[in-house]
C-alpha positions in Angstrom: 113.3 72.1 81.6 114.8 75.4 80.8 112.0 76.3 78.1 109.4 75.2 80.6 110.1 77.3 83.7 110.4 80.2 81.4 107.0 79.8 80.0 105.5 79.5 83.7 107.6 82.5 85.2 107.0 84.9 82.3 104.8 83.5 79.6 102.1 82.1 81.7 100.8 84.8 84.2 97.3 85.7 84.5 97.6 89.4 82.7 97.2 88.4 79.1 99.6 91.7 78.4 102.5 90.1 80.2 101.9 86.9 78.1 101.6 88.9 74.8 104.8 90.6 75.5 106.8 87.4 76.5 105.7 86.0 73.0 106.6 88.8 70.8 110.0 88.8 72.5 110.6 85.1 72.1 109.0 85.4 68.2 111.5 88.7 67.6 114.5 87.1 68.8 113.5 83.7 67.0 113.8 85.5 64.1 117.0 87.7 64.7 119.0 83.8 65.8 117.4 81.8 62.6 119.0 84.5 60.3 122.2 84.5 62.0 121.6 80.6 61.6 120.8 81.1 57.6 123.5 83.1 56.7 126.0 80.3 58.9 124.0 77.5 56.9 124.6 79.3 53.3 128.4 80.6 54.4 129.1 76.7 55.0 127.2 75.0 51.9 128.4 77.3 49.1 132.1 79.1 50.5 135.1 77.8 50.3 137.5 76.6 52.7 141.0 78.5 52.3 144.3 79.7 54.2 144.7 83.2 55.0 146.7 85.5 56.6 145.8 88.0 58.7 147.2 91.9 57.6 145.4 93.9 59.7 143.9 93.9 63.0 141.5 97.0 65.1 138.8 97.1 67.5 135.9 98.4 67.8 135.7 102.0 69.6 134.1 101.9 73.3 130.8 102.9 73.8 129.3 102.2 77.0 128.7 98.9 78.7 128.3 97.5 74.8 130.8 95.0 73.6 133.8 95.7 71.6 134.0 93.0 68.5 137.6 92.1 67.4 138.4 92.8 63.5 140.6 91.4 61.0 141.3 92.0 57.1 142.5 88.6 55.5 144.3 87.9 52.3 145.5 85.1 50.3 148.4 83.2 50.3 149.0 85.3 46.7 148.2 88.6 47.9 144.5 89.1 47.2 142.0 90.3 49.6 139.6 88.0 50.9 136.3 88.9 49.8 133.3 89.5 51.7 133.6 92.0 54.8 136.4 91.5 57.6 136.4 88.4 60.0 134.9 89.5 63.0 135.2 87.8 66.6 134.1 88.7 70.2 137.8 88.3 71.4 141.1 89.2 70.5 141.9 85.4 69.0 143.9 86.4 66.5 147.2 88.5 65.6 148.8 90.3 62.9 150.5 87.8 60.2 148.9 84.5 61.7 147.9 82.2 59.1 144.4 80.9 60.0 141.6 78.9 58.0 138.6 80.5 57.3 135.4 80.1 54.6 135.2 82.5 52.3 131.8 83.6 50.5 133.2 83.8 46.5 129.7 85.8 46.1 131.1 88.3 48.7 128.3 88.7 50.5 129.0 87.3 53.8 131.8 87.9 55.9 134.7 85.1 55.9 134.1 82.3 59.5 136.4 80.1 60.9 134.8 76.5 60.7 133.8 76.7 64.1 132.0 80.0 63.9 130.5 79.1 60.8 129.1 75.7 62.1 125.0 77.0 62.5 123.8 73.7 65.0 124.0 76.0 68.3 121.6 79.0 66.4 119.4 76.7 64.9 118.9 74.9 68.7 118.7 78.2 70.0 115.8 79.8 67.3 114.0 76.3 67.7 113.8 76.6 71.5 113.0 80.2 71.2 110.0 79.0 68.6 108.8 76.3 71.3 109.4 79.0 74.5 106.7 80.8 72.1 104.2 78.4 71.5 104.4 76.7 74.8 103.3 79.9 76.3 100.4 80.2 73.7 99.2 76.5 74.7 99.8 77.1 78.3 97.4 80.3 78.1 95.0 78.9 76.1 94.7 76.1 78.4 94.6 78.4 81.3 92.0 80.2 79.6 89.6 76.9 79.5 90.2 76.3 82.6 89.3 79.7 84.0 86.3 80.0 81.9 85.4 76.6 83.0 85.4 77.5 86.0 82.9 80.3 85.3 80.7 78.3 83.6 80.5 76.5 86.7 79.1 79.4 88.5 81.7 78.5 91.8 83.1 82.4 92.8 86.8 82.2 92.9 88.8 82.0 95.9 89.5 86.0 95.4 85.8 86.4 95.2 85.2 84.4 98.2 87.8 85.7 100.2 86.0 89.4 99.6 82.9 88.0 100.6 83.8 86.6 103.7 85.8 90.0 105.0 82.9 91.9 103.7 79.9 90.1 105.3 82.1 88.4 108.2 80.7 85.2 107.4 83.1 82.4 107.7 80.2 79.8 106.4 81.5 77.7 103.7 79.7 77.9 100.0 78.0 74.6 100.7 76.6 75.8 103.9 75.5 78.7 102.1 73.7 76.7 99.7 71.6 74.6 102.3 70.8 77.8 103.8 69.6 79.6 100.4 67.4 75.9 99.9 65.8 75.6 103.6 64.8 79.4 102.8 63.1 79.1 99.8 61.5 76.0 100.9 60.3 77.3 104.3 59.5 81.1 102.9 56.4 82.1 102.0 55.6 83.5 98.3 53.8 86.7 97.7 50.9 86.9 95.4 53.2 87.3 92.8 54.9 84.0 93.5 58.0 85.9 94.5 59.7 84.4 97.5 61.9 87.6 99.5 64.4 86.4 101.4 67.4 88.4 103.0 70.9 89.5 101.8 72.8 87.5 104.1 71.1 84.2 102.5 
């Protein structure tokens, strides 16, 4: 439901910019969430789970409005540094000399996760819906697309077109009206020797 009233509220208006934009975002941040989601997936299948302590605690410095992430340097329970970069978390969970259980990359490439930070279900939900939000609004334009060039094809003037008409000419006549008067015209009109039949604006 979520997915669906953002592809009518922002994906799915008329201007074809507005629609392009809305699917770029959705595409870019797609992307950005399924790496987070990668490097969660690998951190999980190849590290190792293990008991360390934390040695060292900062924060990051303030800089505007932007968050201020929480780190932590680990060790082992023998002394070593825990490879991979510091543990990093949005709040202040943990303290200097707690003894926590993290996953440790032995490659050293990603940063040590708790379990639950490591678990990638909730990024890989999030960077599929983002991937739908995206295509839905593709379909949803292309379908309103058909439709409006359907309606074209059936040579009807839009309500905007009508509404014009009718402040512009003051004639509240409905287009069916219009129609029987255009016929009983060129029925009843002569033709000039051309076989032209001239009838007036207002029909």
């Amino acid at each position: 439901m979520l997915i669906t009233a953002l592809i009518r509220k922002l994906g799915a208006r008329e201007s074809s910019t507005g629609a392009a934009l809305f699917i770029v975002l959705t595409s870019a941040m797609c992307v950005y969430v399924a790496s987070v989601a990668r490097d969660d997936l690998t951190l999980f299948q190849r590290g190792n789970q293990i008991t360390a302590t934390v040695v060292e605690e900062w924060r990051d410095p303030a800089q505007g409005r932007k968050g201020r992430d929480n780190h932590y340097e680990l060790e082992h329970q023998d002394g070593t540094k825990v490879s991979g970069s510091p543990l990093k978390s949005t709040s202040d969970s943990f303290d200097v000399g707690q003894t926590i259980t993290v996953i440790e990359d032995p490659k050293g490439e990603l940063r040590p996760q708790t379990p639950g930070q490591a678990d990638a279900t909730g990024d890989a939900l999030g960077a599929g819906a983002l991937a739908l939000a995206g295509i839905g609004a593709v379909a949803w334009m292309t379908w309103r697309g058909s439709g409006a060039a359907k309606r074209g094809d059936d040579g009807k003037p839009s309500a905007g077109v009508s509404k014009v008409y009718k402040v512009v000419t003051r004639n509240r006549t409905t287009v069916q009206e219009q129609e029987q008067k255009l016929c009983e015209a060129l029925r009843t009109y002569p033709a000039d020797r051309r076989g032209y039949i001239k009838i007036t604006p207002d029909h």
